[in-house]
N, C-alpha and C positions, 0 to 999 in steps of 0.2 A: 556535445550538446548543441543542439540547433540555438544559431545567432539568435532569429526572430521567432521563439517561441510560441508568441501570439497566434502568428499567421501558421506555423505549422499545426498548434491547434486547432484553428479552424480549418482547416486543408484535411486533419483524420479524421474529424467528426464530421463534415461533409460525405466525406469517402464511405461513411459509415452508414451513410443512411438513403434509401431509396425513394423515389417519389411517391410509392406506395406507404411507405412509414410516414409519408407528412399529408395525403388524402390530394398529393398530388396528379395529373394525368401526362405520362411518360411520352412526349413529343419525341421523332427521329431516332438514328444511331446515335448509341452511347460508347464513346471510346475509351471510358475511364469509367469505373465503377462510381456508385454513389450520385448526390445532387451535381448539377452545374451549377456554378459560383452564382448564373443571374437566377437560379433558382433560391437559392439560398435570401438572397437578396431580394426576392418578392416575399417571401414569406416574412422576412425581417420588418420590410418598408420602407429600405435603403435603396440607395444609389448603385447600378450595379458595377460601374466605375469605380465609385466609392468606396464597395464591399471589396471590389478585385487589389485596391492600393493598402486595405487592411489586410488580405492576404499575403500580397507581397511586401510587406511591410513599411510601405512609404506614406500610408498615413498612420499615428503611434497614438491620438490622441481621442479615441472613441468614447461620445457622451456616456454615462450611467444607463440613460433611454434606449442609447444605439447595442449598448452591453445586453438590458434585459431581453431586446428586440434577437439580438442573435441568440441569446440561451432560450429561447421560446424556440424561433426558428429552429435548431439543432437539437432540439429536445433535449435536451441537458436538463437534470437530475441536480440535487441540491449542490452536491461535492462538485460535480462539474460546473455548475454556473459560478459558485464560488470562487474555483482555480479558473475560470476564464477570467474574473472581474479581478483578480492578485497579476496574472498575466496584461492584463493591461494598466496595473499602478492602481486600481481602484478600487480594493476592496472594500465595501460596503463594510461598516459597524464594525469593524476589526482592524488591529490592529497589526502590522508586519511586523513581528519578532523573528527578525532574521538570524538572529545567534543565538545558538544553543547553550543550553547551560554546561559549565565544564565536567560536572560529575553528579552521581548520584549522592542525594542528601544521608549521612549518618540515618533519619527520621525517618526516612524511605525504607532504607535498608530493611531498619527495624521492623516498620508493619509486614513489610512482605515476609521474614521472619516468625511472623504469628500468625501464617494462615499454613501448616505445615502439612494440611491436608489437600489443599491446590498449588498447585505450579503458578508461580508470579515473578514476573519478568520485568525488567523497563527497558524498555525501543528509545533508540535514537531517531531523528528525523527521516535519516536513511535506513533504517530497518535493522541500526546496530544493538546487538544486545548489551545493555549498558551492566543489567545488574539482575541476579537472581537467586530465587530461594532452593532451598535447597533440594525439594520436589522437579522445581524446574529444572537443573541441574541434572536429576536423573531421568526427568523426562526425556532431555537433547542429547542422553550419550552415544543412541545410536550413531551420532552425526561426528567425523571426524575432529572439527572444530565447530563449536557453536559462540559463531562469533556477528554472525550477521544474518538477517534470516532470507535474503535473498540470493545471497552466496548457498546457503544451504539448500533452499530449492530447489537449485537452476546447476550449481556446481557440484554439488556431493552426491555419487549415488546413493548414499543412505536416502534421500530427498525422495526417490520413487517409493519405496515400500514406506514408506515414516506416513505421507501424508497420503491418507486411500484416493483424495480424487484430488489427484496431482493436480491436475488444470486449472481446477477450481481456487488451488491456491498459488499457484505460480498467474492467474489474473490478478487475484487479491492482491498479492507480494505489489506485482508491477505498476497496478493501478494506487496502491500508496505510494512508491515514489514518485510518480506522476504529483500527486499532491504537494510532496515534500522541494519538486522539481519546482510548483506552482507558488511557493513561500520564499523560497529561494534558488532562485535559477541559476545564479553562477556560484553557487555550492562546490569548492574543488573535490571535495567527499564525494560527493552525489558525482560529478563529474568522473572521478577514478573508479567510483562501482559502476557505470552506468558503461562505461572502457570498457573495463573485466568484462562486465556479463556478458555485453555484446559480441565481444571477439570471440569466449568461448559458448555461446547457447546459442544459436539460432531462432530457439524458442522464444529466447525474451530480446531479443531483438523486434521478432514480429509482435510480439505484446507489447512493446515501450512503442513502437510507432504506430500501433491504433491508439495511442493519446489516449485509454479511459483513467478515468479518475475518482477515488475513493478514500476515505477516510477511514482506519480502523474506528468500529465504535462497539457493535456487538452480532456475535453472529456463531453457527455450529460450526466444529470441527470432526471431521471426520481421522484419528490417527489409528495408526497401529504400531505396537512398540515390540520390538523382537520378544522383548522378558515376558511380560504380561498378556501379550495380543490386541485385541481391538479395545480403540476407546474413541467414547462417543462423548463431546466435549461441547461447551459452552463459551463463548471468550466473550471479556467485557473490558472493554480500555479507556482509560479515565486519562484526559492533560493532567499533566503534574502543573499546577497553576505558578508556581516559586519556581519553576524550570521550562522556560520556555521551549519547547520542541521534545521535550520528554514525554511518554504516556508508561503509564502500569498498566499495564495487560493480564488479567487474571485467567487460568481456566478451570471451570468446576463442570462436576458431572451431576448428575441426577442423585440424589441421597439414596441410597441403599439400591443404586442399579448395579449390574456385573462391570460398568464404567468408575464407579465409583469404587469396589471392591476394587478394581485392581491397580487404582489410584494409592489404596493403600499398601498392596503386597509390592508396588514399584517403590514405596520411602520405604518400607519395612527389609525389602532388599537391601538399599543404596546404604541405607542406615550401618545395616550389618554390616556390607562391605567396608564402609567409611569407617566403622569400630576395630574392623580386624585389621586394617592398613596401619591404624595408628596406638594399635596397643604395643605398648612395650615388652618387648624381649626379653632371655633371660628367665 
């Protein structure tokens, strides 16, 4: 993990963006992709001194004004200005719950249990899979271990064929731990996955250092399951408000689509199998 986080955020989201993205006009050669730091810093209304010792970390203590001024500047999106203002100590109206709860609630369990018709999971900060229903369960058996969902994307070939537009979700993956990285930076969790993936994916190496940042909240999934074939899915992730760093993640399909049908022949399967494993012999 990068010491000064801060500044290496601002250093990718810089990188990211053109003079043309901010209705800027492009002076000289460019030897680096993206703004120049004094451009950054007209746009903001800072000092470009100023802005250069927040990038390199030597000044730590940027007002709330100087915060909104660079998330304006750098176009930052809700979830990114967010994780900048956590990144410099200050986030606005929230509070940092930096420790995770130790396990899923009994009461959790339980609801996810009565939806036996959608896949329902709970995420750890870092994208660990804490707990599931029993659909979910057949939903991820493609996957060698379904134990984390970033390890799955990035590490398990089941990961290409499972999710149809790979990319789309090996950004998602990346750009939530970016978030999880932005609540708690010296996470030694986050720190050991963030090890792994990078040593073996190239892929999410270059994703984790364009720094974007996201929140699960609600959006389509595009899968495909060896048993069943394609399914076209919904997810919706709620905080578990009693577990700080938890969220339920549900996925449902369209009522009476071929998504939805074969959301049922996938439990109708798993079901059976799970009957015949455990009936007794003799």
């Amino acid at each position: 993990m990068d010491e000064n986080h801060f500044g290496a955020f601002l250093r990718a989201r810089r990188a990211g963006l053109t003079p043309r993205d901010v209705d800027m006009v492009s002076h000289g050669t460019r030897r680096v992709a993206g703004l120049r730091r004094e451009e950054v810093a007209v746009l903001a209304g800072v000092n470009a001194d100023y802005y250069t010792r927040l990038e390199q970390g030597r000044e730590r203590n940027p007002s709330p004004q100087v915060l909104d001024a660079l998330a304006r500047a750098l176009r930052l999106d809700g979830d990114a200005r967010a994780h900048l203002f956590r990144l410099a100590g200050s986030a606005p109206g929230a509070e940092r719950s930096l420790h995770m709860a130790a396990g899923v609630s009994p009461a959790l369990r339980q609801l996810m249990d009565g939806y036996p018709h959608t896949p329902a999971f709970v995420l750890g900060r870092t994208l660990d899979i804490l707990a599931t229903n029993a659909l979910a369960d057949a939903l991820f058996t493609p996957f060698d271990l379904a134990d984390n969902l970033a390890r799955m994307i990035f590490l398990d070939a089941a990961g290409r064929y499972f999710y149809a537009d790979w990319e789309r979700a090996a950004q998602a993956a990346v750009a939530n731990l970016r978030e999880g990285a932005g609540l708690d930076p010296d996470s030694p969790e986050l720190h050991r996955l963030v090890t792994e993936l990078t040593q073996h994916s190239s892929e999410f190496a270059r994703l984790w250092n364009a720094h974007h940042v996201r929140g699960k909240r609600r959006d389509a999934k595009s899968l495909h399951h060896p048993e069943v074939g394609p399914l076209a899915l919904t997810y919706q992730a709620f905080d578990v408000r009693d577990a700080p760093g938890q969220q339920l993640v549900i996925y449902h399909a369209e009522p009476g689509s071929p998504s939805a049908r074969a959301l049922t022949l996938l439990g109708s399967l798993h079901a059976t199998q799970h009957h015949t494993q455990t009936e007794p012999r003799g």
